[in-house]
N, C-alpha and C positions, 0 to 999 in steps of 0.2 A: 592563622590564616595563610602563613609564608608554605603550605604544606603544594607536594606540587604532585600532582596525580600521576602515575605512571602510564605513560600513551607510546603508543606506537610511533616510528618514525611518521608512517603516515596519514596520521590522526593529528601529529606534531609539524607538519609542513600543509597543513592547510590553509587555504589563505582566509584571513580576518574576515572580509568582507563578503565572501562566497557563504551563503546558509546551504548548499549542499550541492556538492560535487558528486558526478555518480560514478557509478565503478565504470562504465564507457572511458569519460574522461580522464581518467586514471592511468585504463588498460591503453589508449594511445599516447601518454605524457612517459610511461613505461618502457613502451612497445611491447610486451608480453598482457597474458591473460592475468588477472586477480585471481591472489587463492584464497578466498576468504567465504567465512562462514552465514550463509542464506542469515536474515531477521525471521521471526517468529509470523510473520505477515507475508511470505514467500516461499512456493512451491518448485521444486528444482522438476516438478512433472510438467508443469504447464498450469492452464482451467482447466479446471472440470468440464467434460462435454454438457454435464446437465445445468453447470452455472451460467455455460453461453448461452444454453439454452433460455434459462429463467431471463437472462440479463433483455436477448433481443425481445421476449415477450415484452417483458416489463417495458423496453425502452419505443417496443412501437404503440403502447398505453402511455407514454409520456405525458403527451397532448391533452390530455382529459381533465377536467378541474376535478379533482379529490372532493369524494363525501364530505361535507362539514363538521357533522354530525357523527362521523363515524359509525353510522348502522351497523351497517355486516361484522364491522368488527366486535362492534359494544355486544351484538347480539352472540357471534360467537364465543367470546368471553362470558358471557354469562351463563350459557350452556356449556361451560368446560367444568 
């Protein structure tokens, strides 16, 4: 268990009590830009036009109590 993982300096100067610092806070403790490599969860293009898209539909349906029952979908699934 004495095995000690090999980490970057600054993976290794994080502070204990921070659960996540973001590259912002970084790039001004620096003063320069972070060169470091996008997560699998992250587009270096932006959104997609058609995900804002889906997103504002959906988000001005917000409001709406959900089928209980899930009709439309049970039915859809059932015809697939």
């Amino acid at each position: 268990m004495g095995t000690r993982l090999p980490l970057t300096s600054v993976v290794r100067n994080l502070p204990e009590m921070v659960p996540f610092v973001g590259p912002e806070t970084f790039e001004r403790r620096q003063g320069r830009a972070l060169r470091v490599r996008l997560g699998a969860n992250e587009s270096v293009f932006g959104i997609s036009p058609v995900a804002a898209e889906a997103m504002s539909v959906a988000a001005a349906k917000a409001w709406m109590y959900n089928d209980p029952e899930a009709y439309d979908l049970t039915e859809a699934l059932a015809q697939a």
